[in-house]
C-alpha positions as a Markdown table, in Angstrom:
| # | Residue | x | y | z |
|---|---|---|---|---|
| 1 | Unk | -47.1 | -70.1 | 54.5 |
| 2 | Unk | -45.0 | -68.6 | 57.3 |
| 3 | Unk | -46.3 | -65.8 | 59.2 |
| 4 | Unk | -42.4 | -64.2 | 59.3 |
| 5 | Unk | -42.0 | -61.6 | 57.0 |
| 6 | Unk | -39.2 | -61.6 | 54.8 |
| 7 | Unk | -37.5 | -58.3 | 53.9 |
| 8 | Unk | -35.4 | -57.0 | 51.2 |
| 9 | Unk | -33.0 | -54.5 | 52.5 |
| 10 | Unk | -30.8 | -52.5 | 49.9 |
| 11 | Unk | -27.6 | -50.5 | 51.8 |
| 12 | Unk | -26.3 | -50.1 | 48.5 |
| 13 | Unk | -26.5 | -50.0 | 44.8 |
| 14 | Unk | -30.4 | -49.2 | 44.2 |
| 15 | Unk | -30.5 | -46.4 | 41.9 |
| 16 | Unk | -27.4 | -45.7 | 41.5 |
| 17 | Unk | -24.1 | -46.8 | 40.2 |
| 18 | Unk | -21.5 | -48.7 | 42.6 |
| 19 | Unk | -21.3 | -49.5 | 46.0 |
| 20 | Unk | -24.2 | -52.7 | 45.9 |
| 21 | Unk | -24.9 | -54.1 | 49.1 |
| 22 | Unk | -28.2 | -55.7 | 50.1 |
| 23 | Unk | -29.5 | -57.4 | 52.9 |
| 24 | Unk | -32.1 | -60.3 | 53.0 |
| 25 | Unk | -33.9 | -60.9 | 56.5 |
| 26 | Unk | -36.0 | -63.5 | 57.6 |
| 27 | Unk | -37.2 | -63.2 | 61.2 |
| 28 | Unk | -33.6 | -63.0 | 63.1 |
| 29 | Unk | -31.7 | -64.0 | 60.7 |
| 30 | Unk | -29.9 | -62.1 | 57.7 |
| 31 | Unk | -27.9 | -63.4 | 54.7 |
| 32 | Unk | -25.7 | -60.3 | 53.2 |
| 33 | Unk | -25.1 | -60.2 | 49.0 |
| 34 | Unk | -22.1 | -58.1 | 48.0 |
| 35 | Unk | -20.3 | -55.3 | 49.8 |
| 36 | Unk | -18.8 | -52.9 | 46.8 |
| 37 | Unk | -17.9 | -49.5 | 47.2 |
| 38 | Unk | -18.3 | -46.6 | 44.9 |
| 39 | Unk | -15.9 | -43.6 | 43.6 |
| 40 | Unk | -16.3 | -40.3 | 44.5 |
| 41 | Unk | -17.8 | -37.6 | 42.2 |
| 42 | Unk | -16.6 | -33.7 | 41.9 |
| 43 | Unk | -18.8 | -33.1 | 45.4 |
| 44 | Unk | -16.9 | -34.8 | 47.4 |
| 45 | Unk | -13.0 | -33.1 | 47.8 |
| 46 | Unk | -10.8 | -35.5 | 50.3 |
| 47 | Unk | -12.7 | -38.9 | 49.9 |
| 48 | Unk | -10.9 | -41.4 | 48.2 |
| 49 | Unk | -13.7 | -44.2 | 48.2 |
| 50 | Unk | -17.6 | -44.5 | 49.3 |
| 51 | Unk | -18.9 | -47.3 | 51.2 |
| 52 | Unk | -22.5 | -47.9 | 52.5 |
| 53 | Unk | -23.6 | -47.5 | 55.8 |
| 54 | Unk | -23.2 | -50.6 | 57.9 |
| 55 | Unk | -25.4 | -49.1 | 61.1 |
| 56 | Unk | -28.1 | -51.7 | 60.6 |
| 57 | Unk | -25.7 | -54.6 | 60.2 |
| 58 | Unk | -23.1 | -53.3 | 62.8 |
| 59 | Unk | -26.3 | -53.3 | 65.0 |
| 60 | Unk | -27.7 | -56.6 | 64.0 |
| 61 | Unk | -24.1 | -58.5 | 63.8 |
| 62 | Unk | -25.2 | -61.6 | 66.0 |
| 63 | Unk | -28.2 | -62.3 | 63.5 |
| 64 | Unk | -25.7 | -62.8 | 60.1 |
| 65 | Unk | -25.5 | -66.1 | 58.8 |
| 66 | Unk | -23.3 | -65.4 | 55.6 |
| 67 | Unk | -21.9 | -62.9 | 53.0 |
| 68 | Unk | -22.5 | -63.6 | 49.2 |
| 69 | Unk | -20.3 | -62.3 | 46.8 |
| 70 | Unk | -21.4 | -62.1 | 43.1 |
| 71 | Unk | -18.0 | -61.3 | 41.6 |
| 72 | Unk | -14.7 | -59.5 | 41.5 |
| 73 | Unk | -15.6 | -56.0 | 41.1 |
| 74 | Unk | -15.2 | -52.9 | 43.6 |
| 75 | Unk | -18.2 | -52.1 | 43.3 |
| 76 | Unk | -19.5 | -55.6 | 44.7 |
| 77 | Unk | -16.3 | -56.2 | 46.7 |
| 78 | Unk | -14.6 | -52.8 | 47.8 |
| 79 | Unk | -16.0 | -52.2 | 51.1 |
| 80 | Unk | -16.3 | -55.8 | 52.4 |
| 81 | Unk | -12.9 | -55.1 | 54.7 |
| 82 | Unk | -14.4 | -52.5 | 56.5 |
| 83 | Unk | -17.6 | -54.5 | 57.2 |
| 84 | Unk | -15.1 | -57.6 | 58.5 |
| 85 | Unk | -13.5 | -55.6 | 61.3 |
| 86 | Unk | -17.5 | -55.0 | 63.0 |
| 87 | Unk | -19.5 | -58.2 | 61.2 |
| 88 | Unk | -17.9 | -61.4 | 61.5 |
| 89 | Unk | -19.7 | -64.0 | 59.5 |
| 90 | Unk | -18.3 | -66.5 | 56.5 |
| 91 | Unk | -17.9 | -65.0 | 53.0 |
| 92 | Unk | -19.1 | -66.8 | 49.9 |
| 93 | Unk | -17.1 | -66.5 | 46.7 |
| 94 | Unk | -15.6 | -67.9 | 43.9 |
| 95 | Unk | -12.3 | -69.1 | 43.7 |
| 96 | Unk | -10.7 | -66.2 | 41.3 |
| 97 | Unk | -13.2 | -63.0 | 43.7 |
| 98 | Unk | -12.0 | -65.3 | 46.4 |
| 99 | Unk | -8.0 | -64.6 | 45.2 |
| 100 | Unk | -9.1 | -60.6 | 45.0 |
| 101 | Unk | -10.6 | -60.4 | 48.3 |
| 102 | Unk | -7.6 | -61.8 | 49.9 |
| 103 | Unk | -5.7 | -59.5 | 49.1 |
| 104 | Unk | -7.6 | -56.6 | 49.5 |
| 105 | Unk | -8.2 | -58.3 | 53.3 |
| 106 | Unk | -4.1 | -58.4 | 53.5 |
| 107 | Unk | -4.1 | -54.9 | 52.5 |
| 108 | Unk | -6.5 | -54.2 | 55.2 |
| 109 | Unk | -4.6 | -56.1 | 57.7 |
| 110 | Unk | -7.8 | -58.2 | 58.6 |
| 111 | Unk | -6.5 | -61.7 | 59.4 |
| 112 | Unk | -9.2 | -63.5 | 60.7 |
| 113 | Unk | -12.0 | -63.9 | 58.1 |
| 114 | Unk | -14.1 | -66.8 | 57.4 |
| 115 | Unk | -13.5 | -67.4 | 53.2 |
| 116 | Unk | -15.7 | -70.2 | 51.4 |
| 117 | Unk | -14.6 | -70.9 | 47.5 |
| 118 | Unk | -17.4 | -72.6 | 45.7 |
| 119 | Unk | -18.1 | -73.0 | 42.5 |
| 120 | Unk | -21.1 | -72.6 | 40.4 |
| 121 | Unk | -23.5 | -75.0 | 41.3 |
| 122 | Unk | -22.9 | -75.6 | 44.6 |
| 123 | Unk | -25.6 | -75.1 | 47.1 |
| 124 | Unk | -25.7 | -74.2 | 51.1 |
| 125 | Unk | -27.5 | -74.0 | 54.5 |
| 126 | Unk | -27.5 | -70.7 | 56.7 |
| 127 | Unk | -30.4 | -70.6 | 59.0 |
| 128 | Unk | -33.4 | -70.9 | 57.3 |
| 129 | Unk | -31.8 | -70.1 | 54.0 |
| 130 | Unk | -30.9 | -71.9 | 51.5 |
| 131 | Unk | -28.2 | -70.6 | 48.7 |
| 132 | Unk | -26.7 | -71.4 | 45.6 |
| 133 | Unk | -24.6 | -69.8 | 42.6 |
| 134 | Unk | -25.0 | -70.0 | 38.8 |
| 135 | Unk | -22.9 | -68.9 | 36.4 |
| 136 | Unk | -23.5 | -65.2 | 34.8 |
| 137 | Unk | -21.4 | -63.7 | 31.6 |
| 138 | Unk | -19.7 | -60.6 | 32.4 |
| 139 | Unk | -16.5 | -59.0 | 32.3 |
| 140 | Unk | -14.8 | -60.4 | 34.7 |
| 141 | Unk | -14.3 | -64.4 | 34.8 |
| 142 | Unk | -16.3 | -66.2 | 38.5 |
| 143 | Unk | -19.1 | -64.4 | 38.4 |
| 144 | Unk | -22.6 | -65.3 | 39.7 |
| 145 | Unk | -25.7 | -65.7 | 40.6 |
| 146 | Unk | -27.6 | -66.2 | 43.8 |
| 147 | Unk | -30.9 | -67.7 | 44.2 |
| 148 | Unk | -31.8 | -68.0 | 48.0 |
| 149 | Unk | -34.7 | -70.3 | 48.8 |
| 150 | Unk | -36.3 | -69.1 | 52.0 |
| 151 | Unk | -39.6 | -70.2 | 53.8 |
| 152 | Unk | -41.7 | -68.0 | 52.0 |
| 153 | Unk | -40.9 | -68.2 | 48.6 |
| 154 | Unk | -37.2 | -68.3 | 46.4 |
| 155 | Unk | -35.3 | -64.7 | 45.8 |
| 156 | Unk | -33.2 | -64.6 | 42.5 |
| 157 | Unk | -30.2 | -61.8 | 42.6 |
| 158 | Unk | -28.7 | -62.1 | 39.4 |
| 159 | Unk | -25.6 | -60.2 | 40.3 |
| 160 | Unk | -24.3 | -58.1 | 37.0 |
| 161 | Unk | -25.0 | -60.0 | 33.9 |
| 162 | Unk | -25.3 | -60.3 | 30.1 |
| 163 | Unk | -26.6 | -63.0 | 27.9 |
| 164 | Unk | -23.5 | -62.8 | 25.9 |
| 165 | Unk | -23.4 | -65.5 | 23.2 |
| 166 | Unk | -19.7 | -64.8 | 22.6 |
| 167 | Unk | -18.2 | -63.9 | 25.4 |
| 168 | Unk | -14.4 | -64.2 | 26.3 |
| 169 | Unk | -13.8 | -67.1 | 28.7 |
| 170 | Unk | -16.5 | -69.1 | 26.4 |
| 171 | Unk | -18.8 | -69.2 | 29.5 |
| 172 | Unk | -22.4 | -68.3 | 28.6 |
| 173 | Unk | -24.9 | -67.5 | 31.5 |
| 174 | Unk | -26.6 | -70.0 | 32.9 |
| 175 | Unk | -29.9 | -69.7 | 31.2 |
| 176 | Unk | -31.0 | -73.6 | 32.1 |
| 177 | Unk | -30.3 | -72.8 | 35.5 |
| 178 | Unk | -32.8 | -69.6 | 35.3 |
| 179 | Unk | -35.4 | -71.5 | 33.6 |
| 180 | Unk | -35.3 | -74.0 | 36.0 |
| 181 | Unk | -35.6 | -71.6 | 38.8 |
| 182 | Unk | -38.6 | -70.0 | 36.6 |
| 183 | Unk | -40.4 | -73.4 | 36.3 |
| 184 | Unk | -40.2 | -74.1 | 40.5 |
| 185 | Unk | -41.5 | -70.1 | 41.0 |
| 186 | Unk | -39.4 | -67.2 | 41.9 |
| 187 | Unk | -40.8 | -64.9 | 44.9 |
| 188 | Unk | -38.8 | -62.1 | 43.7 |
| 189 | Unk | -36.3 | -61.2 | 40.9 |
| 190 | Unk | -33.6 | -58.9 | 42.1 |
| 191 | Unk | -31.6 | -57.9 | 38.4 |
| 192 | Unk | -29.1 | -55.9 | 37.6 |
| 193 | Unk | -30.2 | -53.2 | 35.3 |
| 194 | Unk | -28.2 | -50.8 | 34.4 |
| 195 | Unk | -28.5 | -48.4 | 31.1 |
| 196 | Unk | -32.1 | -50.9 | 31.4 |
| 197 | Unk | -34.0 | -48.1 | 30.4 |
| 198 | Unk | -32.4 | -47.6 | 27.0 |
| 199 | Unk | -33.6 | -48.9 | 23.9 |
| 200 | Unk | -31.5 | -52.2 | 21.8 |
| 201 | Unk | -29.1 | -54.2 | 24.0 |
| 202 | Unk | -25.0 | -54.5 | 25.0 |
| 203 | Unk | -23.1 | -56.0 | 22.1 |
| 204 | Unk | -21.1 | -58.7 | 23.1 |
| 205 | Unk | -17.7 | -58.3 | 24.6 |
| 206 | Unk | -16.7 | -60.0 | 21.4 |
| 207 | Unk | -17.1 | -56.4 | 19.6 |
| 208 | Unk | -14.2 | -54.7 | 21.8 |
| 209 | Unk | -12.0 | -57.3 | 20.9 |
| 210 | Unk | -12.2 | -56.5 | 17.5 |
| 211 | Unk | -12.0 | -52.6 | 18.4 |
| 212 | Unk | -9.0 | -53.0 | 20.2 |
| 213 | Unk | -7.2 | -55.0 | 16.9 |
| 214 | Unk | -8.1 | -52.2 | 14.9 |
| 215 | Unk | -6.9 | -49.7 | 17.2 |
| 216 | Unk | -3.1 | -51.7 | 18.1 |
| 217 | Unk | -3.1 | -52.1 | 14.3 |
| 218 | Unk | -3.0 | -48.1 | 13.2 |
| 219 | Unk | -0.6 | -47.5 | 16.6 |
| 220 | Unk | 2.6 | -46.4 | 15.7 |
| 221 | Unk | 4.1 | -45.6 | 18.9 |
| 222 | Unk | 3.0 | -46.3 | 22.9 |
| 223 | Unk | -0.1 | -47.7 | 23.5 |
| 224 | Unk | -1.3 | -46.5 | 26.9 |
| 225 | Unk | -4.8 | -48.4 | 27.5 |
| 226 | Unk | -7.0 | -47.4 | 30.9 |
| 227 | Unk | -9.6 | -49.9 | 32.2 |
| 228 | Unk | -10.7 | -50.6 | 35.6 |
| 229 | Unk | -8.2 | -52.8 | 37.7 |
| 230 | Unk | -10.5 | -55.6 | 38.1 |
| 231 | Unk | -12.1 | -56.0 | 34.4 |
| 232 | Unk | -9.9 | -58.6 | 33.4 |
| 233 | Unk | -11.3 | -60.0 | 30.3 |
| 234 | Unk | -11.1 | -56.6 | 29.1 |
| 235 | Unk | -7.1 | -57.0 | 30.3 |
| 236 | Unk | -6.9 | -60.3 | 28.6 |
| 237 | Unk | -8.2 | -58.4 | 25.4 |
| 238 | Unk | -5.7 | -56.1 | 25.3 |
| 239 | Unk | -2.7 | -58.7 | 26.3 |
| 240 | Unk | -3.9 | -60.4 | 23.2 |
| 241 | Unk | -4.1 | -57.8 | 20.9 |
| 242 | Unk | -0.2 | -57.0 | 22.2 |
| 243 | Unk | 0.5 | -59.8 | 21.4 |
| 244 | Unk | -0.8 | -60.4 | 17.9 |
| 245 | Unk | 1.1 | -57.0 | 17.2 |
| 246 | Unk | 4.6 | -58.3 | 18.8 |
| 247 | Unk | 4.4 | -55.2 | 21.7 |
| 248 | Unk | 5.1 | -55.6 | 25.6 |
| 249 | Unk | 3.3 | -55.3 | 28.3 |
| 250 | Unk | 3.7 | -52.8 | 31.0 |
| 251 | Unk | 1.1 | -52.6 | 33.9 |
| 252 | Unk | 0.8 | -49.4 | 36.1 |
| 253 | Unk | -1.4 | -48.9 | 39.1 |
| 254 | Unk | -1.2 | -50.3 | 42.6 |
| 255 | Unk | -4.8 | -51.9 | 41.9 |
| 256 | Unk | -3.8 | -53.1 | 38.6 |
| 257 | Unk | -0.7 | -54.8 | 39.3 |
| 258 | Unk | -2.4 | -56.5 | 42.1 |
| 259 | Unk | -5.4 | -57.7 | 40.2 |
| 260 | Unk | -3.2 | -58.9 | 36.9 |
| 261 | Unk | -0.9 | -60.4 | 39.7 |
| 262 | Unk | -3.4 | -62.7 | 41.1 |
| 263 | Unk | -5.5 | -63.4 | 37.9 |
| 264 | Unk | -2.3 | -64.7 | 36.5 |
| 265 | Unk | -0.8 | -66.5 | 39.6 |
| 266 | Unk | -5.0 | -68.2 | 39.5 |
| 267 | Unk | -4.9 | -68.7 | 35.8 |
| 268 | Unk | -7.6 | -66.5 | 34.5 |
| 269 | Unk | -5.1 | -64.0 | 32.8 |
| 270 | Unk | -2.9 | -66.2 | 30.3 |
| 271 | Unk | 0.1 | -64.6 | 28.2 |
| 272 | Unk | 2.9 | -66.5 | 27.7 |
| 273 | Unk | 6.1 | -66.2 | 29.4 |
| 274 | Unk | 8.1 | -62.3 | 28.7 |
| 275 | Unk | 5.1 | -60.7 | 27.6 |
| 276 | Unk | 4.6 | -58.4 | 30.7 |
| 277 | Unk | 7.9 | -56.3 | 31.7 |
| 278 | Unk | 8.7 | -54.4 | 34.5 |
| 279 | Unk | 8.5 | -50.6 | 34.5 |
| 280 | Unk | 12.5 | -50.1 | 34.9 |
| 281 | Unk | 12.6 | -52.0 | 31.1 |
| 282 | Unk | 10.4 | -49.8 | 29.3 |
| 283 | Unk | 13.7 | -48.1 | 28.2 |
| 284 | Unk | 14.9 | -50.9 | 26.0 |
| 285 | Unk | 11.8 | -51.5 | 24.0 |
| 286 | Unk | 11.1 | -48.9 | 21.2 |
| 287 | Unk | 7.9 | -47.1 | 21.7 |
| 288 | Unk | 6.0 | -49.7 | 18.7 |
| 289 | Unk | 7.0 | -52.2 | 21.2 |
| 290 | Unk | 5.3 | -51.1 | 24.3 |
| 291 | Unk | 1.6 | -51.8 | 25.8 |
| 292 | Unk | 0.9 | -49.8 | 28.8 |
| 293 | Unk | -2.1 | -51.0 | 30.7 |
| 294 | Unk | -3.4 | -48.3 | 33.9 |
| 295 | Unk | -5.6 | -47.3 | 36.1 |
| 296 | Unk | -7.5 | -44.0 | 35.5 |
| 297 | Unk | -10.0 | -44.6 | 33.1 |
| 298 | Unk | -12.6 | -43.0 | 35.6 |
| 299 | Unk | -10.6 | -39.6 | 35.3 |
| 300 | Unk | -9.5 | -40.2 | 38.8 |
| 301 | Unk | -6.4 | -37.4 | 39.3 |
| 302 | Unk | -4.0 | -39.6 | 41.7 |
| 303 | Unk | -4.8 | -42.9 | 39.4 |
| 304 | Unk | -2.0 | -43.3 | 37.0 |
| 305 | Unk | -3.4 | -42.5 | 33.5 |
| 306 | Unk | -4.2 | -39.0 | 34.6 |
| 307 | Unk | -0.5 | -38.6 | 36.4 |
| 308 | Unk | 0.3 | -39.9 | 32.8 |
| 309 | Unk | -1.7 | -36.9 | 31.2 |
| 310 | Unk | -0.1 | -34.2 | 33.9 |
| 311 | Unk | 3.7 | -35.5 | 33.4 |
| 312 | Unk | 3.4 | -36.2 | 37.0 |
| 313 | Unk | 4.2 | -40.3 | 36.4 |
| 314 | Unk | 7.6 | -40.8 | 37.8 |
| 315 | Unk | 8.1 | -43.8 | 34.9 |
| 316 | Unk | 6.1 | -42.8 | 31.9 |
């Protein structure tokens, strides 16, 4: 057994909803899993996003072997271009949070980072650390696990997750992977766990399919549908439930139409050709005709769904 400590530092995400960052150190060397970013709440008037502090990474930049990403989210990915510009050190992700990154790095103009695609499965050396990714079921396709075998013992982040026996992409979580990690011993278990606390468990996404049939089904006019940009098997769900009911699809929101851009350029978002139109066609289509997908389900008051709500939207 090594006489170096290994620590678990969380920036981000303990206790609390969004921005997850932590920080694994072993001696003087630190592997980095997530960098998300968090929206702010009626306290704070003139932020537009939260981000953790970096001080202790900023300060320890030489000692940073790597950057794991879990998946696609904002809250796991959203504040990874402001930690670029002071910590440069190769990024981990999958191919599709690989795709979202890029352009968030384009938006940021930060040209020179280090990207890795893998794949679950695949396994690496940093250091002293080992790494590798499973597969996890959540709403978003590419997401992961981490388990990071160190000197002292193996650390298991599982990233967000659900054992979903039904989930959209047909992609059920790992769960040989976890028992095989269970079997060799875990060190530590570093789970997501929100709404843990509450009694009975998350129905599969499965059940807001279905919900979303029965809702296009009694529409008679405009469907307007708010969902976070990046949830896009919740998108897919409601492209396919347009189309089952013969309606268009319209997407608003900077975010939105940058996400559904790259998720259908990567092949994660499938619709057939003509089912999304642009906003200066909304005029042809009757109003039983027309799926509008935004931003804004967060309430936030520049996002689209609430301009929407104001008659502040210059299209809709």
């Amino acid at each position: 057994m090594s006489k170096t400590r290994l620590q678990i530092i969380p920036l981000g995400g303990l206790g609390e909803i969004g921005k997850n960052m932590t920080v694994f150190r072993y001696g003087d060397e630190i592997i980095v899993i997530d960098a998300g970013m968090a929206f702010p709440d009626e306290t704070m008037p003139g932020i537009d996003i939260v981000i953790p502090d970096f001080s202790y990474l900023i300060e320890n930049r030489d000692k940073v072997k790597a950057i794991l990403i879990t998946h696609g989210h904002e809250d796991h990915i959203g504040s990874l271009s402001y930690l670029l510009r002071d910590v440069k050190a190769p990024v981990y992700a999958t191919r599709l949070t690989c795709g979202l990154i890029e352009g968030k790095l384009k938006e940021a103009k930060v040209n020179d980072a280090d990207l890795h695609v893998v794949k679950s499965g695949d396994e690496f050396k940093a250091g002293s650390f080992k790494f590798g990714f499973f597969h996890v079921c959540h709403s978003i396709p590419d997401s992961c696990g981490i388990y990071l075998r160190t000197p002292v013992g193996t650390i298991v982040h599982t990233g967000d997750f659900k054992f979903d026996h039904s989930p959209v992409d047909g992609e059920q979580t790992d769960m040989y992977k976890l028992a095989e990690l269970g079997h060799r011993g875990v060190l530590a278990l570093c789970a997501d766990s929100t709404n843990a606390q509450n009694p009975g468990y998350t129905p599969s996404e499965a059940v807001v399919a279905k919900s979303l049939m029965s809702s296009y089904a009694d529409a008679k006019g405009r469907i307007i549908l708010a969902t976070f940009a990046s949830n896009v098997s919740r998108i897919q769900m409601a492209v396919d439930a347009a189309l089952a009911f013969k309606r268009k699809v319209c997407v608003f929101g900077r975010s939105m139409v940058n996400v559904v851009g790259i998720a259908r350029e990567m092949g994660y978002l499938k619709a057939p050709e003509g089912t999304f139109i642009e906003p200066e066609e909304l005029n042809r289509y009757r109003d039983d005709r027309i799926c509008i997908l935004t931003t804004g389900s967060q309430g936030e008051p520049m996002a689209g769904l609430s301009r929407m709500a104001d008659g502040s939207h210059r299209q809709v």
